[in-house]
C-alpha positions as CSV (number, residue, x, y, z in Angstrom):
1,X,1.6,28.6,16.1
2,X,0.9,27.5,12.6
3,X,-0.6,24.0,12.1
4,X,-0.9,22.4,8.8
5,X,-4.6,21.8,7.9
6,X,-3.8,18.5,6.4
7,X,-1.8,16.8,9.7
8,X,-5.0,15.4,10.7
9,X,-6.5,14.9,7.7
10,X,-7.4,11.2,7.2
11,X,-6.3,11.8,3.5
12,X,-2.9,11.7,4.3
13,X,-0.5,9.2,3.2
14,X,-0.3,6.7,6.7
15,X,-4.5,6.4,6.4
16,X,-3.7,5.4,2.6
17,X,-1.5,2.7,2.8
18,X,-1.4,-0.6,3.5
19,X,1.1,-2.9,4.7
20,X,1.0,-6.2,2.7
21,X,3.1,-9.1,4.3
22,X,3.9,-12.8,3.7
23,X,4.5,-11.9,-0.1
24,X,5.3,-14.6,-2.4
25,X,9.3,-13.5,-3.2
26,X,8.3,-13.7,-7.6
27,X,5.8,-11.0,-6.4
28,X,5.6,-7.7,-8.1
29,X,4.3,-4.5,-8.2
30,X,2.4,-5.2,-10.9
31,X,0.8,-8.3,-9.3
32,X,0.2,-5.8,-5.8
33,X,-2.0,-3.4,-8.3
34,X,-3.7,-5.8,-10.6
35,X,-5.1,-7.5,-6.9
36,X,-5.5,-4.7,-4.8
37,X,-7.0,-2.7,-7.3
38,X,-10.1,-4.2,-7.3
39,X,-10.7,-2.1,-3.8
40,X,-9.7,1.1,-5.6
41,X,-7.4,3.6,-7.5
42,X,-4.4,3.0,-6.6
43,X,-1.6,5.5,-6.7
44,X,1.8,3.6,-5.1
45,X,2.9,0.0,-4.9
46,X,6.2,-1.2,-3.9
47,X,7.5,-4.5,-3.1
48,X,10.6,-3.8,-0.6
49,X,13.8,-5.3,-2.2
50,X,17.0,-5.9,-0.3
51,X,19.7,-3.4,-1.9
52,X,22.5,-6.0,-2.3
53,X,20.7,-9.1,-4.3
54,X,17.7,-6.8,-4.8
55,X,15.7,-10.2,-3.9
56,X,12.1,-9.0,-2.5
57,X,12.1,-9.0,1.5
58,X,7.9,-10.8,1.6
59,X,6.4,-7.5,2.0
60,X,5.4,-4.3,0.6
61,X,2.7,-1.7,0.6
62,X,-0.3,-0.2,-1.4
63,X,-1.1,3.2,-1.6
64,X,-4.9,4.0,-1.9
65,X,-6.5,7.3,-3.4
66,X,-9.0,7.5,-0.5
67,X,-8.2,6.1,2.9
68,X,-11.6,4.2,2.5
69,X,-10.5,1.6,0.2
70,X,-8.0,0.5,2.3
71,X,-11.1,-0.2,4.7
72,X,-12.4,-2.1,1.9
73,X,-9.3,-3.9,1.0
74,X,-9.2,-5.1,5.0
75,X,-12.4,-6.4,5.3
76,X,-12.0,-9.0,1.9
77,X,-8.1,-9.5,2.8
78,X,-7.2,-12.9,1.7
């Protein structure tokens, strides 16, 4: 059986984000990178939006480079 090399690969995607709740609803993606990146390069932000007002839901997520800054970003969360 052939197994992907990178399935358990902390580098993947779930060990690089981070769910970010309790969002102010005038919060943006641009306000999620200028603050979270001062744990690291971040490649994804998103503020989740409902589809029919398109109003934020109070969450969203941040996508590290390196699973360790969302480490970092946990240990100083506000």
């Amino acid at each position: 059986m052939f197994r992907n090399p990178e399935s358990n690969d902390r580098s993947t995607e779930q060990f690089r984000k981070l769910f970010i709740g309790g969002l102010n609803p005038q919060t943006t993606e641009s306000n999620l990178r200028e603050y979270y990146g001062q744990w690291g390069d971040i490649v994804d932000a998103v503020v989740m939006k409902d589809k029919r007002s398109s109003r934020s839901k109070g969450f969203g997520f941040v996508t590290y480079k390196e699973p360790e800054m969302v480490d970092a970003a946990q240990a100083q969360r506000p």
